[in-house]
C-alpha positions in Angstrom: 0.0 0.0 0.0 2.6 2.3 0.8 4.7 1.2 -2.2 1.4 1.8 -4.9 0.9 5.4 -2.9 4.8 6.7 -3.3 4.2 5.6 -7.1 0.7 7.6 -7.4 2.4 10.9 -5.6 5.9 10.4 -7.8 2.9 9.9 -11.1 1.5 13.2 -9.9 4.1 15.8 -9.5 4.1 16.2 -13.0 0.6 18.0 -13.5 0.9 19.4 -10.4 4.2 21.5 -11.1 2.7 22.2 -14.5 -0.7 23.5 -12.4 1.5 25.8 -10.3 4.3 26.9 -13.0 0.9 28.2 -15.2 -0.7 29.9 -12.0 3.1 31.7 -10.9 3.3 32.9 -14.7 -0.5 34.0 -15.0 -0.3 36.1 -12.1 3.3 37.7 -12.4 2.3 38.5 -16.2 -0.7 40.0 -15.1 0.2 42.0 -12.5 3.0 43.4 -14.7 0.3 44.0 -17.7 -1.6 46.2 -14.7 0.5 47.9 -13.3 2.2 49.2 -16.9 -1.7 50.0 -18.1 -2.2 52.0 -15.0 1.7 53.9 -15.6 1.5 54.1 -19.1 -1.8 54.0 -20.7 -1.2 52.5 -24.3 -4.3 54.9 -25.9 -2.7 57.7 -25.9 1.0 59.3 -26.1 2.4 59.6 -22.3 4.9 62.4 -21.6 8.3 61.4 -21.1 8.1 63.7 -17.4 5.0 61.1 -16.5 7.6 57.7 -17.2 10.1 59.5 -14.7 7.2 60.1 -12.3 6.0 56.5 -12.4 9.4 54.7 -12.7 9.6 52.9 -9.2 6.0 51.1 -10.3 7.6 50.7 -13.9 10.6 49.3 -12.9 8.9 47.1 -10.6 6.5 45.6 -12.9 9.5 44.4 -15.7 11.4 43.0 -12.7 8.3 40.8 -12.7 8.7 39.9 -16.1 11.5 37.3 -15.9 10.5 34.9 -13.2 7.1 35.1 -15.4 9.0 34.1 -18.5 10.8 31.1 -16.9 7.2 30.0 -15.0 6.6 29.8 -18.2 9.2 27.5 -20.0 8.5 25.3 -17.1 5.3 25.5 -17.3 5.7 24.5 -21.7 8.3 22.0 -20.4 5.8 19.9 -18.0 3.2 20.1 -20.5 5.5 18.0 -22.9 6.2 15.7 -20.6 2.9 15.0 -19.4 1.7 14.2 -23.3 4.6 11.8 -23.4 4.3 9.3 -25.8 0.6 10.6 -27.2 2.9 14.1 -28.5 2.0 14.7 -32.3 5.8 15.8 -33.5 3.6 18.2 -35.9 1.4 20.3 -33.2 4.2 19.4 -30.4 6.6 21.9 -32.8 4.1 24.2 -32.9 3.4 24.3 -29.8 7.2 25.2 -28.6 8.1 27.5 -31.4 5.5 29.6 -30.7 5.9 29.6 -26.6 9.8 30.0 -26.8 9.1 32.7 -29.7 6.2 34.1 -27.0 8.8 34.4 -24.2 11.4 35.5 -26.5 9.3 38.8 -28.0 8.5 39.9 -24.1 11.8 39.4 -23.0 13.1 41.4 -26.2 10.3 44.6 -25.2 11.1 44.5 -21.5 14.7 44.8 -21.9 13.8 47.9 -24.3 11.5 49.4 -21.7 14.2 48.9 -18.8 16.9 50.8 -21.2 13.9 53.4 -21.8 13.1 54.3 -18.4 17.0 54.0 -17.2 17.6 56.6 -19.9 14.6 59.1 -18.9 15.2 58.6 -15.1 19.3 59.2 -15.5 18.0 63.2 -16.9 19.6 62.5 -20.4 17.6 64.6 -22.6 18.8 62.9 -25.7 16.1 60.2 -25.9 13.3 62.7 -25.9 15.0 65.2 -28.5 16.1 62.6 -30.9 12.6 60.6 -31.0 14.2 57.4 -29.5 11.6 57.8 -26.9 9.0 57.3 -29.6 10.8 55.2 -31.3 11.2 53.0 -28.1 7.8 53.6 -27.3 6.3 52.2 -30.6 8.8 49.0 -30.4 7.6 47.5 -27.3 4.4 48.1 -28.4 4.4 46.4 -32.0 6.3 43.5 -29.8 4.5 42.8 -26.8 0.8 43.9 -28.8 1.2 42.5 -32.6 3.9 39.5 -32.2 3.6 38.4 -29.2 -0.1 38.3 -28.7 0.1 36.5 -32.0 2.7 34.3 -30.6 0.5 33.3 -27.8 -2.8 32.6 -30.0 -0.7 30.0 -31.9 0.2 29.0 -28.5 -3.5 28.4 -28.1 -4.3 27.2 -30.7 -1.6 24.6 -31.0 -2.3 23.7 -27.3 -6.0 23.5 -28.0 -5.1 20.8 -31.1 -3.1 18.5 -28.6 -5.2 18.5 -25.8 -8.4 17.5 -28.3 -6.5 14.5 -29.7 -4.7 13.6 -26.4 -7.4 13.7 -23.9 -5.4 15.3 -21.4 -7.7 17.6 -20.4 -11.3 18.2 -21.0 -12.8 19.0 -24.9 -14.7 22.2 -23.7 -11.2 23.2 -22.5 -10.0 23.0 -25.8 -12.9 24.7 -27.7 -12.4 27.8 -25.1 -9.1 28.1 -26.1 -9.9 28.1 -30.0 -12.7 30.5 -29.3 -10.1 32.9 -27.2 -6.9 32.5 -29.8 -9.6 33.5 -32.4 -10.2 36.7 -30.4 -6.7 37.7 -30.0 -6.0 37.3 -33.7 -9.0 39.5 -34.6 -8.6 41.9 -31.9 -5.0 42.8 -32.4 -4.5 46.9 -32.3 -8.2 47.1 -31.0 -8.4 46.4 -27.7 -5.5 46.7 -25.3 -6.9 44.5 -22.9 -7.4 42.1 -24.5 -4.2 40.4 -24.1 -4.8 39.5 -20.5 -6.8 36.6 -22.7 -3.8 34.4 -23.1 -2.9 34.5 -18.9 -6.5 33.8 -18.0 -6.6 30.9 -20.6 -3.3 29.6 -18.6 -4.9 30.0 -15.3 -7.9 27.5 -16.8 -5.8 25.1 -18.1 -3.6 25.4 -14.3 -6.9 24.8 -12.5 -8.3 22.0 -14.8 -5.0 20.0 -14.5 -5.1 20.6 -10.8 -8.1 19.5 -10.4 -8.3 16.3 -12.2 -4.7 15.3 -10.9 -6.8 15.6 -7.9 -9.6 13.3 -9.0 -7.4 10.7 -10.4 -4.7 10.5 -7.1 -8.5 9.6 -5.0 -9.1 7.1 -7.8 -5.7 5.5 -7.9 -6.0 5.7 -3.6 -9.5 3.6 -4.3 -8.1 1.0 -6.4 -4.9 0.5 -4.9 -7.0 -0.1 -1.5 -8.8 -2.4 -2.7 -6.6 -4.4 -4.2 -4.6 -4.1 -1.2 -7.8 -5.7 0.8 -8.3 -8.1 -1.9 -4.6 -9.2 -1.2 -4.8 -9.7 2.2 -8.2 -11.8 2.1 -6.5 -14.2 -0.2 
């Protein structure tokens, strides 16, 4: 009995640490996301003087960034493992390219924005004079708004694909993610919210695995008790 449990809790630490690796990077990204929104609203063109003003919060929201973007390569990296052998080399590609290429586009506009703000907050009066400001300005936003929102509807998309022909998780999880990927592609430059989308989806597919990691450990418990009993009477 104790030899079947240590196998079912060894079995389970895989969707478990993908479960918590999805929730860490859901709510580091989207505290960042919030706190950046509230500094530096996207709709219109902030003053350079209001970046200097806001640059503890700033600052503090990109330091955020990182340990999001390795949640998240763990969090890709015990998804693969948990398909195992049931991985479709095709989708599982996908899948990758387009989470490492995800990370790789924030990673790329937060180390822009941490130059940015260093710059403003040092009193160099170039960036502002020379447009680099703007020019800064508009880069993080074509990467972290147009690529990497992309990025992360493949993501979903991909994701969705495996976990329909896997069974990993359930089919309405799958559909959601279709029907959310779809509304980041078409809402791209329309709503700036809208890329808190791709966090939230993580946070469902966190909770789902969670949960039925949960279900299937008091399952495995059942059986292996009552094989254990059935053991014993013979």
């Amino acid at each position: 009995m104790n030899h079947e449990s240590a196998l079912i809790r060894q079995h389970l630490k895989t969707p478990r640490a993908a479960a918590i690796a999805g929730i860490i990077f859901s709510v580091l990204l989207m505290t960042s996301q919030v706190l950046i929104w509230l500094s530096i609203p996207a709709y219109r063109s902030t003053p350079a003087v209001e970046i200097v003003r806001h640059s503890n919060t700033i600052v503090f929201a990109l330091n955020l960034l990182p340990f999001a973007g390795i949640a998240f390569l763990w969090f890709i990296a015990v998804i693969r493992d948990r398909m195992g052998e049931l991985e479709d080399r095709f989708f599982a590609t996908v899948f990758l390219g387009s989470g490492l290429l995800y990370v790789a586009m924030f990673f790329t506009a937060t180390a822009i924005a941490g130059a940015l703000v260093g710059l403003l907050t040092a009193g160099q009066a170039e960036p502002t004079s020379s447009g680099l400001y703007l020019l800064g300005r508009a880069e993080i936003y074509r990467f972290m708004s147009l690529f990497a929102t992309k990025m992360s509807a493949v993501f979903m998309m991909s994701s969705s694909t495996i976990f329909l022909g896997t069974g990993i998780l359930p089919r309405w999880v799958a559909f959601c993610g279709f029907v959310l990927a779809l509304g980041l592609l078409l809402s791209i430059g329309i709503l700036t919210w809208i890329s808190a989308l791709f966090p939230l989806w993580v946070i469902l597919i966190s909770l789902c695995i969670l949960l039925r990691g949960r279900s299937s450990e008091a399952g495995r418990l059942r059986v292996a008790s009552e094989n254990s009993k059935r053991d014993a009477q013979a």
